[in-house]
C-alpha positions in Angstrom: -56.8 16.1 -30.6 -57.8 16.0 -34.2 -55.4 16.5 -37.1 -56.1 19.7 -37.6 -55.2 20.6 -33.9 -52.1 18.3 -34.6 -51.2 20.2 -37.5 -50.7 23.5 -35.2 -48.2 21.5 -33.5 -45.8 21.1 -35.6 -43.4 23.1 -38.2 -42.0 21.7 -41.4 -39.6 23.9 -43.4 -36.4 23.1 -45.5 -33.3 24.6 -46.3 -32.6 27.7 -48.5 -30.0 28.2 -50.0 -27.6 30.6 -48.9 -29.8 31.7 -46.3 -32.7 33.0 -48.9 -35.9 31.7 -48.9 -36.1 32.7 -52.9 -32.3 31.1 -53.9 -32.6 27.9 -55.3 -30.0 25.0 -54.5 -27.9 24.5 -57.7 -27.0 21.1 -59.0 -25.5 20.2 -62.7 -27.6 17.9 -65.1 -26.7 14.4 -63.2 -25.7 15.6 -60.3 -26.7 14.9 -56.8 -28.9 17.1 -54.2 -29.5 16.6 -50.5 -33.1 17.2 -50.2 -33.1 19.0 -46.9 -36.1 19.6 -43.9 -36.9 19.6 -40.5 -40.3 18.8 -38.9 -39.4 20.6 -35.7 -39.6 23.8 -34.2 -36.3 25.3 -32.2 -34.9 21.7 -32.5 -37.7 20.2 -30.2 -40.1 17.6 -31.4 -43.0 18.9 -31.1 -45.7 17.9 -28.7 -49.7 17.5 -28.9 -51.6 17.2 -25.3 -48.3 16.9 -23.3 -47.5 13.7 -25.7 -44.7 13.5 -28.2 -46.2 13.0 -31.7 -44.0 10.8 -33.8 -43.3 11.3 -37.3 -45.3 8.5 -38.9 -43.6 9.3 -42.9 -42.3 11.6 -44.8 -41.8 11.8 -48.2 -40.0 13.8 -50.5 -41.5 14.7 -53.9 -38.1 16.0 -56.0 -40.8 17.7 -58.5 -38.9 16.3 -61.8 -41.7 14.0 -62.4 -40.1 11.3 -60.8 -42.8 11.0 -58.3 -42.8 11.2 -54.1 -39.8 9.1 -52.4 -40.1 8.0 -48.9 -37.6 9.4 -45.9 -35.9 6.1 -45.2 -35.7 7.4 -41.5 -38.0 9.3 -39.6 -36.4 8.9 -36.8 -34.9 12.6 -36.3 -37.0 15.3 -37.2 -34.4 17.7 -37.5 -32.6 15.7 -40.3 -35.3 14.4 -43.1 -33.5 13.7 -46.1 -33.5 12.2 -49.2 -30.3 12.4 -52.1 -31.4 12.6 -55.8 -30.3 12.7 -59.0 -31.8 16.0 -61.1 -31.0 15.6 -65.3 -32.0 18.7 -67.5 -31.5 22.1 -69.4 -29.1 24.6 -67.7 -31.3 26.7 -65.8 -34.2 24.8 -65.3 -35.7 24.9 -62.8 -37.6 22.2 -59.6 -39.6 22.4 -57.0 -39.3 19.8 -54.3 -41.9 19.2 -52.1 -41.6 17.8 -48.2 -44.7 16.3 -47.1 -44.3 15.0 -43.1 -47.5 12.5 -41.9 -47.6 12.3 -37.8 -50.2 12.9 -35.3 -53.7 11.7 -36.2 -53.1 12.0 -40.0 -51.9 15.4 -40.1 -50.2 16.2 -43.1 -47.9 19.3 -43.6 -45.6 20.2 -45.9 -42.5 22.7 -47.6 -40.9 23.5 -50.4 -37.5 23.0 -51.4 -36.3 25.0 -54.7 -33.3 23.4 -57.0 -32.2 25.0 -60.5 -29.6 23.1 -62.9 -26.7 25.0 -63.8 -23.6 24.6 -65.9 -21.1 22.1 -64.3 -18.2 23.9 -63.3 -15.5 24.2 -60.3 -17.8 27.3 -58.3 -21.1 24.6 -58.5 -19.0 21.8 -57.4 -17.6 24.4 -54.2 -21.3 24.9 -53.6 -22.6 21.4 -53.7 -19.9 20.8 -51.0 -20.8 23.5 -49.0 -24.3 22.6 -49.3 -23.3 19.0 -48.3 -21.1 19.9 -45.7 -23.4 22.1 -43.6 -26.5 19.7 -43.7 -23.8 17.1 -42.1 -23.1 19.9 -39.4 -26.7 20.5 -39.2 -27.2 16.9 -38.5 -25.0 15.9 -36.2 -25.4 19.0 -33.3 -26.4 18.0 -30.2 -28.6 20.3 -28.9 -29.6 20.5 -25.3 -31.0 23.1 -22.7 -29.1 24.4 -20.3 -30.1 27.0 -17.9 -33.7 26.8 -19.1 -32.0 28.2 -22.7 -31.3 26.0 -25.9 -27.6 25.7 -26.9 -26.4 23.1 -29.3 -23.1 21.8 -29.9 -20.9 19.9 -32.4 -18.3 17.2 -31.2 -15.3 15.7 -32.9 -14.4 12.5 -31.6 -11.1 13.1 -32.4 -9.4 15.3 -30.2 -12.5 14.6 -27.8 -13.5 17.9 -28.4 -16.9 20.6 -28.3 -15.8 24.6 -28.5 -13.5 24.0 -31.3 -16.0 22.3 -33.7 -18.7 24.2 -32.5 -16.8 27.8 -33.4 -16.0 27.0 -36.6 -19.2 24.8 -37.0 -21.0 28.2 -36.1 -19.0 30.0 -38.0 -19.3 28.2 -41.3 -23.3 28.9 -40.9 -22.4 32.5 -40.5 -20.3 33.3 -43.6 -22.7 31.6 -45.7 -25.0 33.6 -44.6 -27.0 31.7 -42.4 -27.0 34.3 -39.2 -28.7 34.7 -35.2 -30.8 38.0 -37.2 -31.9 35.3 -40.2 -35.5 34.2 -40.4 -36.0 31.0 -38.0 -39.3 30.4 -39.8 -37.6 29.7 -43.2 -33.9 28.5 -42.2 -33.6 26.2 -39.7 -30.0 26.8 -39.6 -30.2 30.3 -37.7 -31.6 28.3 -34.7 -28.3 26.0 -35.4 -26.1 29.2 -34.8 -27.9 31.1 -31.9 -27.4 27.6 -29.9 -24.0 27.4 -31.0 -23.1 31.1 -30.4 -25.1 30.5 -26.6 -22.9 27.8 -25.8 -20.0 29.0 -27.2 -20.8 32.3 -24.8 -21.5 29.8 -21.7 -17.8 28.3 -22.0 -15.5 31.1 -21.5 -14.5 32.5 -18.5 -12.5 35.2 -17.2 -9.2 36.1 -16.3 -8.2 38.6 -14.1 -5.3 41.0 -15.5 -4.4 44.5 -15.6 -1.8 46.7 -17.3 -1.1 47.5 -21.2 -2.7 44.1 -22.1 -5.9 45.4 -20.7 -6.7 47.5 -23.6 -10.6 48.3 -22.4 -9.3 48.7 -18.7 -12.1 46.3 -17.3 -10.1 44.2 -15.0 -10.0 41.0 -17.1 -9.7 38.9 -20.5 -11.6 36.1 -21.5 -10.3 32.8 -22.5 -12.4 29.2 -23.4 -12.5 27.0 -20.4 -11.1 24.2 -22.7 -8.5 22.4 -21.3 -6.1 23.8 -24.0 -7.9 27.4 -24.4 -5.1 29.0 -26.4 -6.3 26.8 -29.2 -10.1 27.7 -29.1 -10.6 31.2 -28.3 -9.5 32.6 -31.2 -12.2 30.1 -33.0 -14.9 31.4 -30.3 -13.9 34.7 -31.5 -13.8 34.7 -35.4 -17.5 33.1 -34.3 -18.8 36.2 -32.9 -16.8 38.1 -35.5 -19.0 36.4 -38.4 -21.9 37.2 -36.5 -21.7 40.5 -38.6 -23.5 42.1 -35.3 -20.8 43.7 -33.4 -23.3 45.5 -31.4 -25.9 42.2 -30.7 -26.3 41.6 -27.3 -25.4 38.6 -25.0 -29.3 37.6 -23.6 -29.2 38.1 -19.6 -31.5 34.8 -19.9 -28.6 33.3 -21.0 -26.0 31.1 -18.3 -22.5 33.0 -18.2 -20.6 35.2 -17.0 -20.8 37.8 -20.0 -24.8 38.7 -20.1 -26.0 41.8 -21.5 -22.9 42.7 -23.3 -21.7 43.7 -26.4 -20.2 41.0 -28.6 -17.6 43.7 -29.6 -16.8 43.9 -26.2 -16.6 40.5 -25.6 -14.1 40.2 -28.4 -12.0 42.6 -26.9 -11.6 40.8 -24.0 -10.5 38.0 -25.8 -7.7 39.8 -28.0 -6.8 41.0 -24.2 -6.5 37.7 -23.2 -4.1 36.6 -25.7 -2.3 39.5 -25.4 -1.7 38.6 -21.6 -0.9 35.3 -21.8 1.5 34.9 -24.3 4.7 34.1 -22.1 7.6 36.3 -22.3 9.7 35.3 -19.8 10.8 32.7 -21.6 10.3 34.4 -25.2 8.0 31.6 -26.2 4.7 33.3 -26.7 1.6 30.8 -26.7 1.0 26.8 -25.9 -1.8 25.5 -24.3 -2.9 27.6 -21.2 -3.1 31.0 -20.1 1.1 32.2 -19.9 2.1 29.0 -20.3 5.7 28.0 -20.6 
């Protein structure tokens, strides 16, 4: 196709700040921003006729009159990036422009907004929390499964995926970066609904009855980690942070907990820990499930 049809193909957008498209990214005079975009949509690269179209260039204009930068590497689309230095007058303010070149010379293009502020402890909590999700942002995996996207977050580590991706999801969510955010301006809401859909793929349930059944439903529901008593609670202060107690799981989704309430859901798992803390023995919780 020509560019133009290219151009259709593919979405460009950057990072807001706090989850709003109008809050600009705050930085002290000499202090350093990750300029932050995608050129994807849903974590796909895009295709034109059934082909992938590669990312030719990207460049990253940091609007201080400094002129456009190129993106060292292209080679993800979800993670185009470029660190600079912004000098000047507390509370002026830049526009950065991302400019993406792929296809048959199609060109398209986002902003990014920055304004200097006073140096002080809060800005350096925010440049760390901007810094720190951008890394989560970058390195989730993100796969389909069941014909829907999930994404996950691994630490090497402890050889790990539900715990990092809870609290990888959930440090999205109390910055406000949320599943009911707008996936045309943050790319970071189709970060979380892949993490929350994996997160509700990997737990399973456990038959159980008595006072620990609280909703009466027959079951609780633990991670199906090899040590779950560690990781539920994480897959549950995720859905907690959702803010939605009332979304619903997708019945497209792969589980065993479709088209219910994440309230519900949470239940269950505040069941589950409720029934398998091991008394016998007076010792409460380990690793599994009433484990001694």
């Amino acid at each position: 196709g020509n560019g133009a049809g290219d151009a259709c193909e593919i979405t460009v957008k950057t990072v807001p700040w706090f989850g709003q498209a109008t809050q600009p990214h705050q930085v002290y005079s000499g202090g350093t921003v990750i300029l932050q975009g995608v050129a994807a949509d849903a974590g796909t690269v895009p295709t034109a006729n059934g082909a992938p179209v590669g990312i030719s260039s990207a460049t990253w204009d940091p609007g201080d009159g400094t002129g456009p930068q190129a993106v060292t590497d292209v080679s993800n689309p979800m993670a185009l990036e470029l660190a600079h230095v912004y000098t000047g007058a507390v509370g002026q303010p830049f526009t950065a422009t991302l400019s993406v070149h792929y296809g048959h010379s199609a060109v398209k293009t986002a902003s990014f907004k920055v304004v200097i502020v006073a140096h002080t402890l809060n800005v350096d909590v925010n440049l760390a929390i901007d810094k720190a999700l951008w890394y989560l942002h970058k390195n989730m995996t993100r796969t389909v499964t069941g014909g829907v996207n999930v994404g996950s977050v691994y630490s090497a580590s402890y050889n790990e995926y539900q715990a990092t991706t809870a609290s990888a999801v959930q440090a999205f969510e109390i910055n406000n970066h949320k599943q009911t955010g707008n996936t045309a301006t943050d790319p970071y809401v189709d970060d979380v609904n892949r993490g929350l859909t994996y997160l509700l793929q990997n737990i399973s349930q456990q038959t159980m009855s008595g006072t620990a059944d609280v909703n009466g439903n027959g079951y609780g529901l633990g991670s199906t980690n090899g040590n779950p008593v560690y990781t539920t609670g994480q897959i549950a202060d995720a859905l907690v942070s959702s803010g939605t107690p009332n979304a619903v799981v997708s019945t497209g989704s792969v589980g065993t907990e479709n088209g219910r309430k994440y309230s519900d859901i949470v239940q269950d798992i505040l069941d589950w820990y409720s029934g398998g803390a091991c008394v016998a023995q007076d010792v409460g919780w380990v690793y599994q499930f009433n484990d001694d």
